[in-house]
N, C-alpha and C positions, 0 to 999 in steps of 0.2 A: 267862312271862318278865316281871319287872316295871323298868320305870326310867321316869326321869323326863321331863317333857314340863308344856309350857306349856300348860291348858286355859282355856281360854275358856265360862264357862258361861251368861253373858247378855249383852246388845248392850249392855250401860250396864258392867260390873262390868271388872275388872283382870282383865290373865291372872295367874291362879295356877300356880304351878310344882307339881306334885304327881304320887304315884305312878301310873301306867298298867300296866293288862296286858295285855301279849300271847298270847295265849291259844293259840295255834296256831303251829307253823313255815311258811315259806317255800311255800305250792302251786307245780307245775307252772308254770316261765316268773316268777318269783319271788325277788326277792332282799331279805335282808336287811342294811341299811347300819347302822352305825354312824356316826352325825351328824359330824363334824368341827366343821362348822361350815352357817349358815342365814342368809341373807338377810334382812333383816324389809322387805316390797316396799308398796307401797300397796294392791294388789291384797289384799294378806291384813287392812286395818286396815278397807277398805269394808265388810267382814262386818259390822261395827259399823254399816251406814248400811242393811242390808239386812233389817231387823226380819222374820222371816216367812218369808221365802226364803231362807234358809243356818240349817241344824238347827243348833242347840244344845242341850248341851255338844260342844265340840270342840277338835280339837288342828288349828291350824293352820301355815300353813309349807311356803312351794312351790321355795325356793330353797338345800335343801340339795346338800350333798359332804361324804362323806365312804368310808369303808372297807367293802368286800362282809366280812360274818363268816357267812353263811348261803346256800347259793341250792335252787331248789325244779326238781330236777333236772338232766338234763344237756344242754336246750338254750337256757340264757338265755345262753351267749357268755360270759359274767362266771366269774371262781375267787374262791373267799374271797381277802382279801388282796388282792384289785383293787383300786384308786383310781376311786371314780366322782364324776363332776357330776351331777346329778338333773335331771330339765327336766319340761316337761306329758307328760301321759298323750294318747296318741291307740290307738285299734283296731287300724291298723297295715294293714287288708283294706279300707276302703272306696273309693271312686274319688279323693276327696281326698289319703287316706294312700297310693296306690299313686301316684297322682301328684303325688308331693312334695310336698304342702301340709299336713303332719299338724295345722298349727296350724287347721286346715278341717274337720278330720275331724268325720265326720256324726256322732259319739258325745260329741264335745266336754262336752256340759255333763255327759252323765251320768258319766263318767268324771272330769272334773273340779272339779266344782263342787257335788258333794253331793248333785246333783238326781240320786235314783232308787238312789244309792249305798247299796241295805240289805244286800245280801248277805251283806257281811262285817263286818255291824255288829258278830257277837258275838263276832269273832275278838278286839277291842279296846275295852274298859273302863277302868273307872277300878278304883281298889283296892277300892270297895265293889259291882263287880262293876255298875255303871249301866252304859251304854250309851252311847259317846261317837261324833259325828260320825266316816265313817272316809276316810281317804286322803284329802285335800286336794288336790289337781292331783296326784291316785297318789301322795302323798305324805307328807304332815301329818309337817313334817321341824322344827318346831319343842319339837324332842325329842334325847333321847341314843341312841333308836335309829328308824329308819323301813323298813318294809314295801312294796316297791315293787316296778311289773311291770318285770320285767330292759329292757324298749323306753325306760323310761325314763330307763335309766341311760346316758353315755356316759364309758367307762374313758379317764382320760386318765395321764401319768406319775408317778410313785410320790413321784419327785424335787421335787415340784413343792409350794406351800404349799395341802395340798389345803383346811385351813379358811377361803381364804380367796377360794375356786373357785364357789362355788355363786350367788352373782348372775351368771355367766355363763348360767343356765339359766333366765333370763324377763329381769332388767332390763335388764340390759348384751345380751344376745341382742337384745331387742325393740328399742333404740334401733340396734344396729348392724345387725342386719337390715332396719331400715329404710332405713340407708345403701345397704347392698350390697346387698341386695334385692329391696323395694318398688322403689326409686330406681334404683338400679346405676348410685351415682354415679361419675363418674369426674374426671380429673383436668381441670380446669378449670369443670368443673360448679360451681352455686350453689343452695347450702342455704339457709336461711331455718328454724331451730330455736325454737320460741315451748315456753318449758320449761328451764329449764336444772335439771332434775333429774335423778334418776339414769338415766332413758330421757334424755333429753335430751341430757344428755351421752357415754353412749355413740353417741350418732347423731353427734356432733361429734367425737369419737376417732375415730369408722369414716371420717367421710369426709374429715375434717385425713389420716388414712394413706392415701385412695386419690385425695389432691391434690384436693380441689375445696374452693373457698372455704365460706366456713361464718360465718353471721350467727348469735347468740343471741342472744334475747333472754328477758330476765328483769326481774323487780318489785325480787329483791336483790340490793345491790352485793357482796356478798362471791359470789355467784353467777356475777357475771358475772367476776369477777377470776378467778372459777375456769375455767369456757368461755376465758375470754382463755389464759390460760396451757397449755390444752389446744389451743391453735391460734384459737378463734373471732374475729370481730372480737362483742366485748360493744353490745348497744345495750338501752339501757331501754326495759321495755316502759308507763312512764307518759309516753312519748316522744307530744308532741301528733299531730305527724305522723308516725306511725311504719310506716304503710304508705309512706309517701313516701320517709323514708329508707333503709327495708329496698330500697326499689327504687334509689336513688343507690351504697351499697355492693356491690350485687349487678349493676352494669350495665346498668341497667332494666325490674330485675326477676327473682327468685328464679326458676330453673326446679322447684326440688322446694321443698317449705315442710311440718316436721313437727308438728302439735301433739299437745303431752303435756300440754295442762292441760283440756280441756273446755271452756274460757269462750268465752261463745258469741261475744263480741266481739273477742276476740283471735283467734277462727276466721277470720273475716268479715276481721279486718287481715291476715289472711296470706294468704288469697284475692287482697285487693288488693294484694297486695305481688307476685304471681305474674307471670311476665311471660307473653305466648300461649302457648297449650301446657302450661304448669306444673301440678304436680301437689302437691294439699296431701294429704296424708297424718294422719289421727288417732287417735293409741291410745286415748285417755281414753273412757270410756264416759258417754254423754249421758245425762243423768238428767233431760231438758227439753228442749223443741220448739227446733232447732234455725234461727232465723227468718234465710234467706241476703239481702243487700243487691241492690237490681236491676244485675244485671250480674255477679254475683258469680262464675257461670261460663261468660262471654262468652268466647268466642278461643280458645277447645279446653281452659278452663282444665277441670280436672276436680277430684274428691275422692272419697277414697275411705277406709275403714276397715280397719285392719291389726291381726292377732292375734300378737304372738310374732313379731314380726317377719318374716311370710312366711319363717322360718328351720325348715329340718333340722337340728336341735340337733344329730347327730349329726356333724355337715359343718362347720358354722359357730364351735362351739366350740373345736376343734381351730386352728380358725382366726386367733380371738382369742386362744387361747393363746399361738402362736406371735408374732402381733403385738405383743402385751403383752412376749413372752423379747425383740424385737426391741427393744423401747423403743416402740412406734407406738400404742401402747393400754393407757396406763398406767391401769388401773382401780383399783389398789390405791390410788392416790391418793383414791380416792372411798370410800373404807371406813373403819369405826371399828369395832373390835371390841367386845363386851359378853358378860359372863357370861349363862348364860341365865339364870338367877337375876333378872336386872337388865332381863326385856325389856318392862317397862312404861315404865322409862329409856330403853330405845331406840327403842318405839313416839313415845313424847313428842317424843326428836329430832328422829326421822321427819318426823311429822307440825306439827311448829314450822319445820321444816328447817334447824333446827341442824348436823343431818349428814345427808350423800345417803344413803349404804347402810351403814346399820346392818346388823351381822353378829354372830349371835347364835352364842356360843360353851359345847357345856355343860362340864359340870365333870368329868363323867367316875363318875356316881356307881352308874349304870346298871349292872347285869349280869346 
């Protein structure tokens, strides 16, 4: 089967759009989607900062939905013609996956992040028959079709704009799972948001709907106008005293505080912004000695590191569906679509942060 897809063939070069082939159907517990539409997350542009450790060439893209046209037997739950969202790959048997944590699972990197992933290298090529990186987070959905284990699909309604569904399965997941989740914030609760990006902001949707106040802070003012509008109260994050205000806004003192940016000084501010007991929470992945302030977790404050938002994609999506038909998690707000043709145009956004979530659309040219 040949169509198209974004490859990535070096850490410095452009993705190029060109043909792929699939060389094989659906195995056992297997389905094949039809893209709708793809998220472009930051999680997929780090490959770029990973020189060494993520093989290339490759087709990346962890936040597809789109349509089942294939499945690899009769017990993946899914029929052709299903509506699915795509999310991470987990094993589905180990103690983490049986105990609701799949984002835990002890197979994590090899199933999703390339490490170890040869198997089915030769299922998926490029037209001159090379050897491309395979499944991306079970996935590599930055394409007109993607190959994926049926666990990581969750069918949701037919009705629904499904090209516009698939950052439900890592951004918007990971920010709102950290509300309801991590956190379980509830209503009168105070958040403390350092990030107002696309995790950032879904953490501010989840918990503006389950009533707890909600601080953002951000570097850009169109950033924060946006959090504002979403419920937050905006506060800059070039703010001299911005531990000290974060605590005036919040009653003195955030009980939960999420960062989505890695900077180690904006960590160490939202520490002190915590009041006893508070919980900072971090997705971003450290890439440098993380140096904490004396006192930094004094008075039960604590930290900890969250994957996928401690979310059962299966549970949680469904969830924010529903939220979003309510009006309480307008994510569509946060989206700009792009041909796939154009996703060096919407990497650029991405990563300028011109737009939160780029969502990469192809054209249909695949069959």
């Amino acid at each position: 089967m040949r169509f198209g897809a974004a490859v990535l063939r070096s850490y410095e070069s452009r993705f190029a759009v060109e043909d792929v082939i699939l060389n094989a159907g659906p195995d056992d517990g297997e389905i094949l989607v039809k893209i709708a539409g793809c998220g472009v997350c930051r999680t997929d542009l780090a490959v770029r900062r990973s020189a060494g450790r993520s093989p290339l060439p490759a087709v990346l893209g962890h936040e597809g939905a789109g349509v089942v046209v294939e499945t690899g037997g009769p017990d993946t739950g899914l029929g052709v013609g299903d509506h699915v969202v795509l999310s991470f790959d987990s094993c589905g048997h180990c103690r983490n996956c049986l105990g609701a944590a799949p984002a835990y699972c002890d197979s994590f990197a090899s199933l999703n992040l390339f490490e170890g992933r040869k198997e089915n290298a030769a299922r998926f090529t490029d037209a001159a028959g090379g050897g491309l990186a395979p499944r991306w987070f079970g996935q590599s959905s930055f394409a007109e079709y993607a190959m994926v284990p049926a666990r990581n699909a969750v069918r949701v309604d037919p009705s629904l704009p499904i090209e516009l569904l698939g950052p439900l399965g890592c951004g918007f997941l990971t920010g709102a799972g950290a509300a309801f989740h991590s956190f379980g914030v509830g209503p009168g609760d105070t958040l403390a948001v350092f990030g107002a990006g696309a995790v950032g902001l879904a953490a501010v949707m989840a918990a503006t709907a389950a009533g707890a106040v909600t601080v953002a802070v951000d570097r850009h003012p169109e950033r924060l106008a946006l959090a504002e509008r979403l419920g937050a109260i905006p506060l800059s994050a070039a703010s001299a005293d911005l531990p000290d205000r974060v605590r005036r806004l919040t009653d003195g003192g955030a009980q939960y505080a999420l960062d989505t940016t890695g900077v180690a000084q904006l960590i160490n501010d939202a520490l002190r912004a915590l009041r006893p007991t508070g919980h900072l929470a971090l997705v971003a992945r450290l890439h440098t000695a993380l140096p904490l302030e004396p006192g930094a977790l004094d008075r039960g404050r604590k930290i900890s590191h969250l994957c996928e938002g401690d979310a059962v994609p299966g549970l949680l999506i469904p969830r924010l569906i529903g939220l979003w038909q309510a009006g309480r998690f307008p994510f569509d707000q946060l989206i700009r679509t792009y041909p796939l043709a154009d996703i060096n145009e919407a990497e650029r956004d991405c990563e300028t942060g011109r737009v939160v979530k780029p969502v990469l659309v192809p054209e249909g040219r695949g069959g």
